[in-house]
PyMOL Python script that loads the backbone (N, CA, C, O; Angstrom):
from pymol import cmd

cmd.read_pdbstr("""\
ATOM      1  N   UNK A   1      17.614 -17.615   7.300  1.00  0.00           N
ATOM      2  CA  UNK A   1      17.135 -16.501   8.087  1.00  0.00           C
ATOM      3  C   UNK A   1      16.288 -17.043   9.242  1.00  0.00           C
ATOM      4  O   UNK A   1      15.397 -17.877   9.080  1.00  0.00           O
ATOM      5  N   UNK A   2      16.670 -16.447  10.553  1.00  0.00           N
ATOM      6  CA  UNK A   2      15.959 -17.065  11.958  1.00  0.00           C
ATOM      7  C   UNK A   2      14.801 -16.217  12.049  1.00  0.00           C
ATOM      8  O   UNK A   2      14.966 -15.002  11.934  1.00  0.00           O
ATOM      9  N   UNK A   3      13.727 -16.658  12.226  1.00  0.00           N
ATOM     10  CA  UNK A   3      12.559 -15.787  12.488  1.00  0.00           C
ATOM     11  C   UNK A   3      11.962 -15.468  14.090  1.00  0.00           C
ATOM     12  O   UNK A   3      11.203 -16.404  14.338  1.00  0.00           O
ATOM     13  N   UNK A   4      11.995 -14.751  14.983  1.00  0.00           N
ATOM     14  CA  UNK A   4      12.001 -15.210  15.767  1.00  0.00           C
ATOM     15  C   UNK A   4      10.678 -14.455  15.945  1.00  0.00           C
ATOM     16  O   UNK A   4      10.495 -13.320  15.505  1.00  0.00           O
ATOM     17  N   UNK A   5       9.288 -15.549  16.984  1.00  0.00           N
ATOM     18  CA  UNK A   5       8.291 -14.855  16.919  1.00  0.00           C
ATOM     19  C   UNK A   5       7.751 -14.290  18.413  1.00  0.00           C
ATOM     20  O   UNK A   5       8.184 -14.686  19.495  1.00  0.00           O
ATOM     21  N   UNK A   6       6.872 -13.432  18.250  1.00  0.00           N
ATOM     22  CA  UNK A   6       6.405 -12.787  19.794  1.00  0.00           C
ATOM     23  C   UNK A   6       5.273 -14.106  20.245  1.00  0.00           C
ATOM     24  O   UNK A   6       4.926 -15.026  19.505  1.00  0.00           O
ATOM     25  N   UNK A   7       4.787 -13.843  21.853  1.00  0.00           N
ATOM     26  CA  UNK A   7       4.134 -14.966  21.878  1.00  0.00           C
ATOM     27  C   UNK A   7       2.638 -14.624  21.082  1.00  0.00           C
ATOM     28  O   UNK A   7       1.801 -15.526  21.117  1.00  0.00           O
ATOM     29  N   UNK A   8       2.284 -13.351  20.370  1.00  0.00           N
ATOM     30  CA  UNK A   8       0.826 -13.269  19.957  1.00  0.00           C
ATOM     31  C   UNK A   8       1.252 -13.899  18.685  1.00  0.00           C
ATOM     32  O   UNK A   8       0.539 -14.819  18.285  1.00  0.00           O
ATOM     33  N   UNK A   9       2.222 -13.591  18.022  1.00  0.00           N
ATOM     34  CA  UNK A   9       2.450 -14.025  16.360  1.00  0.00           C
ATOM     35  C   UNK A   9       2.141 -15.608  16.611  1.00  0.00           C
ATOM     36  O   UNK A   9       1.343 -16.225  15.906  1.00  0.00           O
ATOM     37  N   UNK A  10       2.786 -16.139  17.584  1.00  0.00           N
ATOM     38  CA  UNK A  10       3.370 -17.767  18.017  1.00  0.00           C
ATOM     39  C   UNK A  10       1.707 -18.463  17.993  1.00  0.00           C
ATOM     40  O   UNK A  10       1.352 -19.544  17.523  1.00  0.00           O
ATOM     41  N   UNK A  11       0.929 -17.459  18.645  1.00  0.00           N
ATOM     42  CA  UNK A  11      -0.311 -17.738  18.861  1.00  0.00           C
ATOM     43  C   UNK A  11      -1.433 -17.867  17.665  1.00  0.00           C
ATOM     44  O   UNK A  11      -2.314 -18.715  17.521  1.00  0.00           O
ATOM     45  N   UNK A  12      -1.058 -16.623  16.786  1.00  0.00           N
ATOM     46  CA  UNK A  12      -1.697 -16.661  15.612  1.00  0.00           C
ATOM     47  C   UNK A  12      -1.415 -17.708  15.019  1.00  0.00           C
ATOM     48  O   UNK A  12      -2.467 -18.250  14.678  1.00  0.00           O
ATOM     49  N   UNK A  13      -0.251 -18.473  14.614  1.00  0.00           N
ATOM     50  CA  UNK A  13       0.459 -19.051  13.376  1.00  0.00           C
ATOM     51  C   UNK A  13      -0.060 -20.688  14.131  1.00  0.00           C
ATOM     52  O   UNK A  13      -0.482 -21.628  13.458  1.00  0.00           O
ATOM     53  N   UNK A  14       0.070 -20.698  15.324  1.00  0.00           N
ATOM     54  CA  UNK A  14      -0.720 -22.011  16.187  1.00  0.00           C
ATOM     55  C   UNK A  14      -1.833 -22.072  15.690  1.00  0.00           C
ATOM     56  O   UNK A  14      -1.942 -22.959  14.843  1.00  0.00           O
ATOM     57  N   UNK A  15      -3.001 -21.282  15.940  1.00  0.00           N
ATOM     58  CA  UNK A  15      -3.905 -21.224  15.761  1.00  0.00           C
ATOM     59  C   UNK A  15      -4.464 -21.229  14.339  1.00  0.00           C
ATOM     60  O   UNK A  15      -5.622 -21.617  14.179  1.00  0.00           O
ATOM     61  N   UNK A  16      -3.571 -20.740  13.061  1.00  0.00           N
ATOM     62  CA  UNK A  16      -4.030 -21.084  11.759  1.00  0.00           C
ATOM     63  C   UNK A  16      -3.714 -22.645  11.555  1.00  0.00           C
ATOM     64  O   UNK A  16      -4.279 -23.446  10.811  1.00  0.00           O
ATOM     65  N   UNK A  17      -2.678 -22.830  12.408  1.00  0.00           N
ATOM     66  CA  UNK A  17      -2.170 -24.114  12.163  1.00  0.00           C
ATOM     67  C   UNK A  17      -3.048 -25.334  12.850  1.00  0.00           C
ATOM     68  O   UNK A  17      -2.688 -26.502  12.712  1.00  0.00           O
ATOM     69  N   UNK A  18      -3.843 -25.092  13.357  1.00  0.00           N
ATOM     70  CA  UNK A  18      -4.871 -25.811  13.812  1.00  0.00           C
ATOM     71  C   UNK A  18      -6.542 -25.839  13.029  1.00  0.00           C
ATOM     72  O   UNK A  18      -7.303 -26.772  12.776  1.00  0.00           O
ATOM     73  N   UNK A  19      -6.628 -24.530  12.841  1.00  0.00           N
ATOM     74  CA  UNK A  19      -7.497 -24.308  11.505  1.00  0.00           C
ATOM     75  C   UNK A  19      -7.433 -25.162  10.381  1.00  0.00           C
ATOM     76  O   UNK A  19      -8.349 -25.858   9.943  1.00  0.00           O
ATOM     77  N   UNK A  20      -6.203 -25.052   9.917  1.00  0.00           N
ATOM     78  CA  UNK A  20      -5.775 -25.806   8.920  1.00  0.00           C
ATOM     79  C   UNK A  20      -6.149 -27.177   8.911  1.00  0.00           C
ATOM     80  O   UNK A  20      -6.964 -27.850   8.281  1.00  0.00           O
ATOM     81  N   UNK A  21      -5.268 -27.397   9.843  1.00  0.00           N
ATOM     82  CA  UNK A  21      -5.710 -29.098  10.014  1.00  0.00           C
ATOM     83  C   UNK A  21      -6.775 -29.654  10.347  1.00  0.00           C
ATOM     84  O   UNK A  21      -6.899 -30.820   9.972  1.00  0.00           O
ATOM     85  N   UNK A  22      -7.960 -29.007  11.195  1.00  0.00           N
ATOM     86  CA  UNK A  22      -9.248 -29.110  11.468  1.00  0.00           C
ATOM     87  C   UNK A  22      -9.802 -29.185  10.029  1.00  0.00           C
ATOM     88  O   UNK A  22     -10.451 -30.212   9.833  1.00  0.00           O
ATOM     89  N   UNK A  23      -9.673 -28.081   8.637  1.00  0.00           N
ATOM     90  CA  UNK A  23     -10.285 -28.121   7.476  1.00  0.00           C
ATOM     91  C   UNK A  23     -10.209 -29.184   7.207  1.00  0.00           C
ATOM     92  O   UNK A  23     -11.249 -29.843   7.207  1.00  0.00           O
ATOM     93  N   UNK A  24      -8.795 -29.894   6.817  1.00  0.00           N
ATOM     94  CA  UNK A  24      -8.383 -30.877   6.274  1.00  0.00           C
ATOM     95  C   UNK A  24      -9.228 -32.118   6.617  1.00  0.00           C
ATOM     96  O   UNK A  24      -9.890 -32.746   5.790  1.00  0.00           O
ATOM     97  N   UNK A  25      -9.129 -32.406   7.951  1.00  0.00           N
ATOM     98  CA  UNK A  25     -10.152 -33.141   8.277  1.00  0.00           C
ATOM     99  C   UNK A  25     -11.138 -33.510   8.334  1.00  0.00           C
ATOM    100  O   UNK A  25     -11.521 -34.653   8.580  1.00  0.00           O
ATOM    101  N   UNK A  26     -11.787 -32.473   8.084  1.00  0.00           N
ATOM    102  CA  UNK A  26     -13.289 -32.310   8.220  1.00  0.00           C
ATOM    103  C   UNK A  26     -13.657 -32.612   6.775  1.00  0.00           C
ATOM    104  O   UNK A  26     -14.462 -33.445   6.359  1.00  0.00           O
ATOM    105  N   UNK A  27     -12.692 -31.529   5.917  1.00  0.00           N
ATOM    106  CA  UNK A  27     -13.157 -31.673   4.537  1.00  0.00           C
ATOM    107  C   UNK A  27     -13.120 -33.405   3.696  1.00  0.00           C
ATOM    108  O   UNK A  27     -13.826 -33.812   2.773  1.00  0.00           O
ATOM    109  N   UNK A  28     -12.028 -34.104   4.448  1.00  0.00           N
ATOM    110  CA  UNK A  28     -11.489 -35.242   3.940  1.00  0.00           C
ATOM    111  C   UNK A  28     -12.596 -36.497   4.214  1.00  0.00           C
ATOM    112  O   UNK A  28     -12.551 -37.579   3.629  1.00  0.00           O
ATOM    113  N   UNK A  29     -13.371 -36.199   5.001  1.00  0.00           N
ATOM    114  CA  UNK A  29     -14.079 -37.484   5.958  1.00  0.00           C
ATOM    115  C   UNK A  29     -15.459 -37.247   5.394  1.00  0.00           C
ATOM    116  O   UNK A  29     -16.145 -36.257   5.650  1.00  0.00           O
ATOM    117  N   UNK A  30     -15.849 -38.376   4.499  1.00  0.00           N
ATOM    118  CA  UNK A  30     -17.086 -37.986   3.837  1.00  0.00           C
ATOM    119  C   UNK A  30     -18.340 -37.828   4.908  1.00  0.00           C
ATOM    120  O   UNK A  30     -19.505 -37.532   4.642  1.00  0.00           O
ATOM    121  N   UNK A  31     -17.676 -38.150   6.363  1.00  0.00           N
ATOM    122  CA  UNK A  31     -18.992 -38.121   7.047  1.00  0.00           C
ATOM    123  C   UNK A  31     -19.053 -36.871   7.661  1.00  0.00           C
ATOM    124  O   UNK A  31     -20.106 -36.597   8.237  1.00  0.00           O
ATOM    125  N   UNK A  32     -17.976 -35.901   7.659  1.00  0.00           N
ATOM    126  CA  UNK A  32     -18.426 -34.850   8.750  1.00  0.00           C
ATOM    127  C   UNK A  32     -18.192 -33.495   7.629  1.00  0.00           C
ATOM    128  O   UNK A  32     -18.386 -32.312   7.909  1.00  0.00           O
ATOM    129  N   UNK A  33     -17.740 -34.025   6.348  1.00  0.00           N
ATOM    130  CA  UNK A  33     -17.524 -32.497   5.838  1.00  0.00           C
ATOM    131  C   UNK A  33     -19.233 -32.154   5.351  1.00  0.00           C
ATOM    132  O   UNK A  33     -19.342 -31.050   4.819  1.00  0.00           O
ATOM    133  N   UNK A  34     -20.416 -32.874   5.458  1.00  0.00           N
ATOM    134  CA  UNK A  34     -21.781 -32.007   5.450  1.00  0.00           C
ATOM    135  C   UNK A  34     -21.770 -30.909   6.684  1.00  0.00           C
ATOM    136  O   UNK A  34     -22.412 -29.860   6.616  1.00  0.00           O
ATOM    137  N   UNK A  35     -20.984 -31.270   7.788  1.00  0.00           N
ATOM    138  CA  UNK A  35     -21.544 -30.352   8.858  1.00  0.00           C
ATOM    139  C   UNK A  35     -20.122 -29.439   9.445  1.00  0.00           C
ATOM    140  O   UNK A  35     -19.632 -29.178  10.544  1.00  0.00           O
ATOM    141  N   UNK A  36     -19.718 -29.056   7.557  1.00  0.00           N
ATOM    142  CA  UNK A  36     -18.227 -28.326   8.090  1.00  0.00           C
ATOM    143  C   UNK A  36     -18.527 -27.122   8.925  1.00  0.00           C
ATOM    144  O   UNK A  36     -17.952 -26.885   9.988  1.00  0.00           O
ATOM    145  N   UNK A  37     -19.206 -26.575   8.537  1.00  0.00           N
ATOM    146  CA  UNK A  37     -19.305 -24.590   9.405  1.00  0.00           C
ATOM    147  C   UNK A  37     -19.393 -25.220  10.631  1.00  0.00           C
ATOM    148  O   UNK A  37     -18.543 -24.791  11.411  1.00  0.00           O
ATOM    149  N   UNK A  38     -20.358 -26.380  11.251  1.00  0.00           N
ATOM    150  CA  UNK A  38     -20.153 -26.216  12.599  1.00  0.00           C
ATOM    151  C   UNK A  38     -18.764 -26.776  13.070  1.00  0.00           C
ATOM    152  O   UNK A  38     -18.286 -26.290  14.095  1.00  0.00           O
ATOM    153  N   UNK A  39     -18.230 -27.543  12.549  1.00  0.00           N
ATOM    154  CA  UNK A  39     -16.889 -28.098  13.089  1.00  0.00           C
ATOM    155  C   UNK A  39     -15.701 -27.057  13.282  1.00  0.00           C
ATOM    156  O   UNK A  39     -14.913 -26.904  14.215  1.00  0.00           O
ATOM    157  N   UNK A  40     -15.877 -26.284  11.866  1.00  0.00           N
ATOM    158  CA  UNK A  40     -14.810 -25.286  11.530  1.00  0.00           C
ATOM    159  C   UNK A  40     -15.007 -23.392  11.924  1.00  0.00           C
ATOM    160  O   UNK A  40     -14.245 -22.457  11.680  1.00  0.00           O
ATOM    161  N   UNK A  41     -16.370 -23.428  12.615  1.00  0.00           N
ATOM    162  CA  UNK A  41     -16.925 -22.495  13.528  1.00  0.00           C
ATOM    163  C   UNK A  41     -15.396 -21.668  14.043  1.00  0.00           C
ATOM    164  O   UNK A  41     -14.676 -20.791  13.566  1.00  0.00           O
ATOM    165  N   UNK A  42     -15.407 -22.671  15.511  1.00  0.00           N
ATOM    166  CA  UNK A  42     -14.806 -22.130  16.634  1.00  0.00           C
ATOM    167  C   UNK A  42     -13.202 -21.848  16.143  1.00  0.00           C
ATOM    168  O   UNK A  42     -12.516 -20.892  16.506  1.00  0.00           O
ATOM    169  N   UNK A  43     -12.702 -23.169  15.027  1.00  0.00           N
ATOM    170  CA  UNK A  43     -11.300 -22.603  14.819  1.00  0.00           C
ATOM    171  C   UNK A  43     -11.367 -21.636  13.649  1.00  0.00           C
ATOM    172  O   UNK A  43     -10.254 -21.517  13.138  1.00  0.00           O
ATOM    173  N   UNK A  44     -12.083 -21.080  13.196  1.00  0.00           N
ATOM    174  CA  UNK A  44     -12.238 -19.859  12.490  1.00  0.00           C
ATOM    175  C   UNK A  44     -11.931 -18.702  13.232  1.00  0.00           C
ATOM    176  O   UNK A  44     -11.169 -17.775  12.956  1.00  0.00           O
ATOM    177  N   UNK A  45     -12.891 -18.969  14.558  1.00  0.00           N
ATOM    178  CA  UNK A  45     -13.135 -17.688  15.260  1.00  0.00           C
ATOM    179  C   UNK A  45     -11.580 -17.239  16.105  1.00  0.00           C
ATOM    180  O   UNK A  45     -10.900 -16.220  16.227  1.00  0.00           O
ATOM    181  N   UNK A  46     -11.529 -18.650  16.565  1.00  0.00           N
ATOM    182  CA  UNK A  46      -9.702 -18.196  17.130  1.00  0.00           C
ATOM    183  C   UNK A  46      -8.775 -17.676  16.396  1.00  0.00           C
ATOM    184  O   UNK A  46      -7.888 -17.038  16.963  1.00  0.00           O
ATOM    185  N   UNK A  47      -8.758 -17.847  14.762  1.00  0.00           N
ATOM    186  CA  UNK A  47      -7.672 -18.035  14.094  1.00  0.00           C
ATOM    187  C   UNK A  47      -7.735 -16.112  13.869  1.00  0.00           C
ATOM    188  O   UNK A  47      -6.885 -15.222  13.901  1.00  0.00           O
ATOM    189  N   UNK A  48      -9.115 -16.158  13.662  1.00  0.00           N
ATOM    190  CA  UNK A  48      -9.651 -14.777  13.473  1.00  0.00           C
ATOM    191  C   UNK A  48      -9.177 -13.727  14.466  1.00  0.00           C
ATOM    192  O   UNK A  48      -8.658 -12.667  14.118  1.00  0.00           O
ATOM    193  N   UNK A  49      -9.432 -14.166  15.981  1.00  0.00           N
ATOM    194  CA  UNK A  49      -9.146 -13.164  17.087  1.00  0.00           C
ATOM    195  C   UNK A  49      -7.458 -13.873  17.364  1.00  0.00           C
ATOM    196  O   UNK A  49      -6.639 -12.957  17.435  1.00  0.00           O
ATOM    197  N   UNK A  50      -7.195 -14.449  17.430  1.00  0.00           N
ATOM    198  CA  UNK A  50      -5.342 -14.241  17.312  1.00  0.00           C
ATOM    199  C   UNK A  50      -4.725 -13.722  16.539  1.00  0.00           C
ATOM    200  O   UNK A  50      -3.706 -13.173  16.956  1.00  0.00           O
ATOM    201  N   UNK A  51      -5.070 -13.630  14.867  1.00  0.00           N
ATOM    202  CA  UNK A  51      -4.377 -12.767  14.008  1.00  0.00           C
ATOM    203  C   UNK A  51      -4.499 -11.129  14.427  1.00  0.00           C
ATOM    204  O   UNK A  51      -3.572 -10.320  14.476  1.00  0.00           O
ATOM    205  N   UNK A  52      -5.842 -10.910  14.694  1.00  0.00           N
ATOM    206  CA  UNK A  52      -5.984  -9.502  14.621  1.00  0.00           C
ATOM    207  C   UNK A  52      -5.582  -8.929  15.919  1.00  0.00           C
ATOM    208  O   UNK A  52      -5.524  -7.709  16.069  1.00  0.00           O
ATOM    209  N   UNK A  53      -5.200 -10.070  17.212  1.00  0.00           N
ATOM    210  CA  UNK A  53      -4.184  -9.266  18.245  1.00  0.00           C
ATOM    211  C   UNK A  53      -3.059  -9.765  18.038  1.00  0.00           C
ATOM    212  O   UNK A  53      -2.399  -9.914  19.066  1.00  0.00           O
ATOM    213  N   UNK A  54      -2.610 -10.065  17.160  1.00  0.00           N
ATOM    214  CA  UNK A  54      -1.098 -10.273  16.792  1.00  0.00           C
ATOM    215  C   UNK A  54      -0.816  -8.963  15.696  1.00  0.00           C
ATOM    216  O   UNK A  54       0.321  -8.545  15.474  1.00  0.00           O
ATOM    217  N   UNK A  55      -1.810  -8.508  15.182  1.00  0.00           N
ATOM    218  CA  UNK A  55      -2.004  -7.572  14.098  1.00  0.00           C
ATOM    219  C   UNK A  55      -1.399  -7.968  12.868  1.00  0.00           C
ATOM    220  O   UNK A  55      -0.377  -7.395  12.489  1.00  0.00           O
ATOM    221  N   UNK A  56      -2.016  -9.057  12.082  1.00  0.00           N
ATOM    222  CA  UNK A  56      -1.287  -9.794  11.179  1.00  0.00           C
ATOM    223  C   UNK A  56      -2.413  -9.969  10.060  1.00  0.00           C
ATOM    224  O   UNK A  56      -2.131 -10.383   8.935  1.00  0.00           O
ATOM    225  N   UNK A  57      -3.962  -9.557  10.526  1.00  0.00           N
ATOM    226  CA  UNK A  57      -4.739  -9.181  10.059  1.00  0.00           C
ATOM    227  C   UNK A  57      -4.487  -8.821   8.355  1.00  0.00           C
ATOM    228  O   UNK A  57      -3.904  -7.754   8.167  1.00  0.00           O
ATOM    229  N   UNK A  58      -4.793  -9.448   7.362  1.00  0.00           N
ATOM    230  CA  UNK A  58      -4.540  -9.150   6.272  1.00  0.00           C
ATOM    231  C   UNK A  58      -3.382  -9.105   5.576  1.00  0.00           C
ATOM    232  O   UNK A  58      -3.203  -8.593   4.471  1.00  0.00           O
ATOM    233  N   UNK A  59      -2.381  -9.820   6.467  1.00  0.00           N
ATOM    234  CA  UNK A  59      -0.983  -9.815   6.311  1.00  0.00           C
ATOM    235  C   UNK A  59      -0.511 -11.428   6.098  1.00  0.00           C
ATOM    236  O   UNK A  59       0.133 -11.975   6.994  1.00  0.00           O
ATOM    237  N   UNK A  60      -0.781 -11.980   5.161  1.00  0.00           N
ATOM    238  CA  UNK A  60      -1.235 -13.319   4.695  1.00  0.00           C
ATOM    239  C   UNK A  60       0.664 -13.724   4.366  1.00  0.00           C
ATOM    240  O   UNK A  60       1.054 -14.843   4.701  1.00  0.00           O
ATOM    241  N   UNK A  61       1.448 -12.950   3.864  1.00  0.00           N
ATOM    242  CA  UNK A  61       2.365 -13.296   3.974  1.00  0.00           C
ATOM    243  C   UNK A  61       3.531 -13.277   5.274  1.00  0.00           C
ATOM    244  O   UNK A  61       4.515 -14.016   5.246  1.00  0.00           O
ATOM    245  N   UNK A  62       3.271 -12.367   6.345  1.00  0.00           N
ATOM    246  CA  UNK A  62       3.993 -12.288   7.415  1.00  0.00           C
ATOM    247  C   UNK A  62       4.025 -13.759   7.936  1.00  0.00           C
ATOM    248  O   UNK A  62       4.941 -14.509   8.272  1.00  0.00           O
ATOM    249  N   UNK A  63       1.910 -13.946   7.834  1.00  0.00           N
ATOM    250  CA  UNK A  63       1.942 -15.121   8.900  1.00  0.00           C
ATOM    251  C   UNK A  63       2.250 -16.444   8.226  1.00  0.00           C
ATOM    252  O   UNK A  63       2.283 -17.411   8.986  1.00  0.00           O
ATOM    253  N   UNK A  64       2.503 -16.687   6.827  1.00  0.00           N
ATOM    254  CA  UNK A  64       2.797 -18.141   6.261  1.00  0.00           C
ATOM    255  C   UNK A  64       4.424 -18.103   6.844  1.00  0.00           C
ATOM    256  O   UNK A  64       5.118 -19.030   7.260  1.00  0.00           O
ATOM    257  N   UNK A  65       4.694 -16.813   6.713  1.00  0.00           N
ATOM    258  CA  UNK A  65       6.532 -17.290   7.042  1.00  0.00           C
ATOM    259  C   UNK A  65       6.412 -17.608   8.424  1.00  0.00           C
ATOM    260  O   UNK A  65       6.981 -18.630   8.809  1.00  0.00           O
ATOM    261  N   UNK A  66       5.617 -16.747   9.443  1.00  0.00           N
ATOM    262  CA  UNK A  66       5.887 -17.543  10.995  1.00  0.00           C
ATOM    263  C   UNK A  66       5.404 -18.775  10.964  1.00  0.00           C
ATOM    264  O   UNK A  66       6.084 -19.499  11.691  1.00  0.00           O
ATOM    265  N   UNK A  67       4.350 -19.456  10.337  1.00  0.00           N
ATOM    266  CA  UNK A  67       3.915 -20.456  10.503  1.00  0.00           C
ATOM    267  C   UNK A  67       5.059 -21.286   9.892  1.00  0.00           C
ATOM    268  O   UNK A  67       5.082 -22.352  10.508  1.00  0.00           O
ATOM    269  N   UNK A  68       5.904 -21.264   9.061  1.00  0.00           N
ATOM    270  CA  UNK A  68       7.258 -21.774   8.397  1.00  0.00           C
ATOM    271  C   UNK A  68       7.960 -22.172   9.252  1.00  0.00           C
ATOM    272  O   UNK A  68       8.082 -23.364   9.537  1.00  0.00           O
ATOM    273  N   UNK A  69       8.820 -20.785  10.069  1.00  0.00           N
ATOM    274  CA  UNK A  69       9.063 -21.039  10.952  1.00  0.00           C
ATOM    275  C   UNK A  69       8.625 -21.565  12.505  1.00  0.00           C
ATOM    276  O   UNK A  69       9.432 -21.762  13.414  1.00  0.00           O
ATOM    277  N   UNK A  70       7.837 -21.663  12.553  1.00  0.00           N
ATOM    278  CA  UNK A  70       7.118 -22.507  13.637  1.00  0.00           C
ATOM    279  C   UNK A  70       6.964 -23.789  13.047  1.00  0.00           C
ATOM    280  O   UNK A  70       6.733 -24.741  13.794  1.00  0.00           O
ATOM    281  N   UNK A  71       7.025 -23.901  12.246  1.00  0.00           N
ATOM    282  CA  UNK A  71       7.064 -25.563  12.369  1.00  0.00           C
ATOM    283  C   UNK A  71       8.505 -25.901  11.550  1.00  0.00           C
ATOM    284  O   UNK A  71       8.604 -26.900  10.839  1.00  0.00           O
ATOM    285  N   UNK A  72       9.396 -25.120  11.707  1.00  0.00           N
ATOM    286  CA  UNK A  72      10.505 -25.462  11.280  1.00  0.00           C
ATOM    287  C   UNK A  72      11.551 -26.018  12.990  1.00  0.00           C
ATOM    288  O   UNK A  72      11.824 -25.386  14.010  1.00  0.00           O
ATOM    289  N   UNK A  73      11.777 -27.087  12.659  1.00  0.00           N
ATOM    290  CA  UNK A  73      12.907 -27.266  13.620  1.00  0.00           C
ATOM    291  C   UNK A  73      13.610 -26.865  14.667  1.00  0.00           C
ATOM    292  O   UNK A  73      13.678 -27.101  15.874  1.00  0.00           O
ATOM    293  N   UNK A  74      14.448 -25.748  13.343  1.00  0.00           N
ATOM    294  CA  UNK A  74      15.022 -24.797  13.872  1.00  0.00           C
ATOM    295  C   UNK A  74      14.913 -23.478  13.831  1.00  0.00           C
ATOM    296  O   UNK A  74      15.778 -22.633  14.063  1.00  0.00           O
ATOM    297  N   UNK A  75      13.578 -23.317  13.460  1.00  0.00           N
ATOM    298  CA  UNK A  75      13.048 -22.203  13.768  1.00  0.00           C
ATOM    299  C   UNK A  75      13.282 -21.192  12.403  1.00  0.00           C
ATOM    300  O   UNK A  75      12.992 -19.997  12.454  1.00  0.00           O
ATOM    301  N   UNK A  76      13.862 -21.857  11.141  1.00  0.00           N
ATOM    302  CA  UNK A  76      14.541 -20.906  10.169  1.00  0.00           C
ATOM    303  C   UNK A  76      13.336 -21.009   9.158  1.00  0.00           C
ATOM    304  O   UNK A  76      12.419 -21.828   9.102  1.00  0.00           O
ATOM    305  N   UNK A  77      13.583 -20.102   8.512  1.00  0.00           N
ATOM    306  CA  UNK A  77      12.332 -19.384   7.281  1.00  0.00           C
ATOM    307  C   UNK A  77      13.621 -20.169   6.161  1.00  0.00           C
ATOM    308  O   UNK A  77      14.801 -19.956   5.882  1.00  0.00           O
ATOM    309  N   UNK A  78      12.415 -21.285   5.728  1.00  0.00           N
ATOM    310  CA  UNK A  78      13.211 -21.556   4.364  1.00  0.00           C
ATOM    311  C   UNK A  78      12.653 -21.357   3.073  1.00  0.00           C
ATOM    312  O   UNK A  78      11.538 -21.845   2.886  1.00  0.00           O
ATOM    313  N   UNK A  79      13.359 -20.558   1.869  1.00  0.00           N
ATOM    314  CA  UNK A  79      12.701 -20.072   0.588  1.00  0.00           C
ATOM    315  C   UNK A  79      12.259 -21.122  -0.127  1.00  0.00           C
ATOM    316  O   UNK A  79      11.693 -20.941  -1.205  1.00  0.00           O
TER     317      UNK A  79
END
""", "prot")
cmd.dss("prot")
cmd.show_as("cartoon", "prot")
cmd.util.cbc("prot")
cmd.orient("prot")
């Protein structure tokens, strides 16, 4: 199944997807995960205001499948 996304969804699912990886990092590095809230602040706040103008807001499964498909290849939602 092709998912195809608008550019706010594209934006949201970017933006968790950067969240994400910012946690990871932060959390992983014994030197900076003491000062996670400030690191993980600003990509909170984006991830926050792109979902809710994408309106995806609480919709935890819409956005794992765009984020699927966004980092899929070819763009396909795989089960």
């Amino acid at each position: 199944m092709t998912t195809t996304l608008t550019s706010r969804e594209r934006a949201a699912a970017q933006a968790y997807i950067r969240l994400m990886e910012t946690a990871r990092a932060v959390l992983t590095d014994p030197a900076l995960a003491p000062m996670a809230v400030a690191h993980l602040s600003s990509p909170m706040a984006e991830a926050d205001e792109a979902l809710r103008r994408a309106g995806l807001s609480g919709n935890e499964a819409r956005l794992l499948r765009l984020v699927s498909a966004l980092r899929s290849p070819d763009g396909t939602v795989r089960p």
